[in-house]
C-alpha positions in Angstrom: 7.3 -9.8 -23.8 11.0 -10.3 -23.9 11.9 -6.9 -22.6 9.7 -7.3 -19.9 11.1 -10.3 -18.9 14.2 -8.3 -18.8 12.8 -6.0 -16.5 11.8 -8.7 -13.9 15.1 -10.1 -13.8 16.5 -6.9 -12.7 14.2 -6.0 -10.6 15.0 -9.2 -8.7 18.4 -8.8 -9.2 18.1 -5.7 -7.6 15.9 -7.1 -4.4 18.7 -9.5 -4.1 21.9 -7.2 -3.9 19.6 -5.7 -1.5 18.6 -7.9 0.5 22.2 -9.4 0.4 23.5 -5.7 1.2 21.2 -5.5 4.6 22.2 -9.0 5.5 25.9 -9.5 5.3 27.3 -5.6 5.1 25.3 -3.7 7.7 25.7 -5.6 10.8 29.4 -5.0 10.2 28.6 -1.3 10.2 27.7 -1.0 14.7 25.1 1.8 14.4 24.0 2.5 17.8 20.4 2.1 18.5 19.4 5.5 19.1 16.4 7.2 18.2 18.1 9.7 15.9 19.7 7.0 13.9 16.3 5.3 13.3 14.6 8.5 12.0 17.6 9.0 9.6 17.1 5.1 8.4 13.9 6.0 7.8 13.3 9.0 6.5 16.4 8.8 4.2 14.7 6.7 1.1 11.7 8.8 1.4 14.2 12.2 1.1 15.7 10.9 -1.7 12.4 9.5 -3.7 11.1 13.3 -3.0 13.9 14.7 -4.5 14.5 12.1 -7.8 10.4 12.9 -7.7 10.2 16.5 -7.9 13.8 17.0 -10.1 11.6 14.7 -13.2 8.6 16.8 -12.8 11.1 19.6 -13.3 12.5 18.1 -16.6 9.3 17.1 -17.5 7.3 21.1 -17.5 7.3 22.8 -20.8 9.5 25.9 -20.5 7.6 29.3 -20.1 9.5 31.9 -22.0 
């Protein structure tokens, strides 16, 4: 129970460097509102959760030698 706790608490930790991260840091960082730059915003989190995805599954096969 206790480590789960723990686990909750950083998740919200977490959610709240985010959240404080989008609020205060990335209006100071004047992206222009083009289309290209909301693909990249968007597609980026996916890209990398692909590739952290598909490098574990690579750890994770049994070796075939």
């Amino acid at each position: 129970m206790k480590e789960q706790g723990f686990f909750l608490a950083k998740i919200l930790g977490l959610s709240l460097a985010l959240a404080l991260f989008i609020r205060y840091v990335t209006p100071q960082l004047n992206l222009p509102a083009t289309p290209a730059v909301a693909l990249t915003l968007v597609m980026t989190p996916m890209l990398v959760m692909t590739g952290v995805l598909i490098w574990r599954w690579q750890i994770q096969q049994p070796s075939q030698e």
